[in-house]
C-alpha positions in Angstrom: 172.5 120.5 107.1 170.1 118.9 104.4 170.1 115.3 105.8 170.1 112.7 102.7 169.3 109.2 102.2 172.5 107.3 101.6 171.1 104.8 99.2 171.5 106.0 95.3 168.9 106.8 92.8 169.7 105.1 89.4 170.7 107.3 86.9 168.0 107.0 84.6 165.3 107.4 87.7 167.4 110.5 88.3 166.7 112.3 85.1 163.2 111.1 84.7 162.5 112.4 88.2 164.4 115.8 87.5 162.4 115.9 84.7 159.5 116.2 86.3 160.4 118.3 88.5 161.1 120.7 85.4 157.9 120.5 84.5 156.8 121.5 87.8 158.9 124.3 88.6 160.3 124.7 85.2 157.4 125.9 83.1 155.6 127.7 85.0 154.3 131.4 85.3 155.5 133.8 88.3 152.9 133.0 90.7 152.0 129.6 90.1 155.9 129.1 90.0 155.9 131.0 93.5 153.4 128.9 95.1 155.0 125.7 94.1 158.3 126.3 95.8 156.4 127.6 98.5 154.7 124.1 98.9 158.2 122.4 98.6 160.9 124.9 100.7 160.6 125.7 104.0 161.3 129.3 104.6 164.8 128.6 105.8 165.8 127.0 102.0 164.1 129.8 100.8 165.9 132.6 101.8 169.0 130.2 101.2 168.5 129.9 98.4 167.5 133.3 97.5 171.2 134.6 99.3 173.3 131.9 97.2 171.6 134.1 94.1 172.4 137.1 95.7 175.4 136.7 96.4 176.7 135.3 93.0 174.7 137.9 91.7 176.4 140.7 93.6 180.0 139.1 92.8 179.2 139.4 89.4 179.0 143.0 89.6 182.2 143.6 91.3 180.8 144.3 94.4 182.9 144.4 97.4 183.0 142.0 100.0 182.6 143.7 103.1 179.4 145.2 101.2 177.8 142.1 100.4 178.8 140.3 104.2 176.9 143.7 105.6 173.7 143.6 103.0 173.1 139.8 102.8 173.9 138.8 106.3 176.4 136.5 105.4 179.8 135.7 106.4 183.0 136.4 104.6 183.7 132.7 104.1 180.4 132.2 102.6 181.0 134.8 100.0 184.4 133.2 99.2 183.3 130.0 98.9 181.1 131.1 96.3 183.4 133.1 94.5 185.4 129.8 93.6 182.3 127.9 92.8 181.8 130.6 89.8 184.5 129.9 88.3 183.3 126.2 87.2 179.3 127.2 87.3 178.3 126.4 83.5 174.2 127.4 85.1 173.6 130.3 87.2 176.7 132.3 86.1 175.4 132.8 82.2 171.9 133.1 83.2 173.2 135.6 85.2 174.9 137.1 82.5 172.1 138.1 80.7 170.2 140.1 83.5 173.6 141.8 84.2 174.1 142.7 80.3 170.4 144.2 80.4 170.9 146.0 83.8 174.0 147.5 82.5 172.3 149.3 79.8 169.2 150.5 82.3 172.5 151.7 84.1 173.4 153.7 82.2 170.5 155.5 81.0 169.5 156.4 84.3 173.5 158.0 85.0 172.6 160.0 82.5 169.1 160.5 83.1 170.5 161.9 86.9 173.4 164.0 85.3 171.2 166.0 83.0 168.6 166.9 85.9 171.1 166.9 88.7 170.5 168.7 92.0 171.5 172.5 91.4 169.9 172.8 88.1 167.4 175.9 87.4 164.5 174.6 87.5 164.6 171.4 88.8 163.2 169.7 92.1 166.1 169.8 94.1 164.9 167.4 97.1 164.2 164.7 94.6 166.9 165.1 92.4 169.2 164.9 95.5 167.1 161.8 97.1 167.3 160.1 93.3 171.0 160.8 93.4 171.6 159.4 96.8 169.8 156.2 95.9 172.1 155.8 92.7 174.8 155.5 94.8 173.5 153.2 97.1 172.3 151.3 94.3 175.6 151.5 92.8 177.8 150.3 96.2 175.5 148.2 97.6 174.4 146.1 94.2 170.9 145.7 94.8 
């Protein structure tokens, strides 16, 4: 548990300070943005907070439960819990959104791409268009 002080931060001091850290973390490019949060999160908050994404991430695309408990590591609880905080996220869920709305289409091109050289077809490399298929379905149970 994240221990915090109990003494308030002004609400003006709040912004300004999240603020900065915006412009810290906010604006930066993949790398530099990687080392900074490696400078400010231990590896435990990372992979925290890594699994809360995950795992809203993976609710978002309907996967089940069980699934996500098994891949992430997490309990059942834990995936509930933030199943009810989607419902009132107005951050995270429609950022989310996006990716999902672009993976979607990706989706579906490579369905098609694996139903057009499917395993059995003349002419086609049957080990890796049976390896290809297997890892669609993974892909497509397991959400990641």
């Amino acid at each position: 548990m994240v221990r915090i002080s109990p003494y308030k931060i002004a609400p003006e001091k709040y912004h300004k300070i999240f603020s900065i850290f915006y412009e810290v973390v906010g604006k930066q490019q993949k790398d530099l943005f990687n080392k900074v949060l490696f400078d400010l999160l231990s590896p435990a908050e990372r992979v925290m907070i890594v699994k809360r994404i995950a795992i809203i991430y993976l609710l978002m695309k309907d996967v089940d439960y069980r699934m996500i408990c098994k891949v992430l590591k997490v309990s059942y609880t834990t995936v509930s819990k933030f199943r009810i905080m989607m419902e009132k996220s107005e951050g995270i869920v429609p950022a989310l959104q996006t990716i999902l709305k672009i993976e979607k289409i990706s989706l579906i091109f490579r369905e098609f791409f694996n139903d057009v050289f499917a395993p059995g077809v003349y002419g086609i490399n049957w080990k890796a268009a049976w390896e290809r298929k297997i890892a669609f379905q993974q892909e497509k149970t397991q959400g990641l």
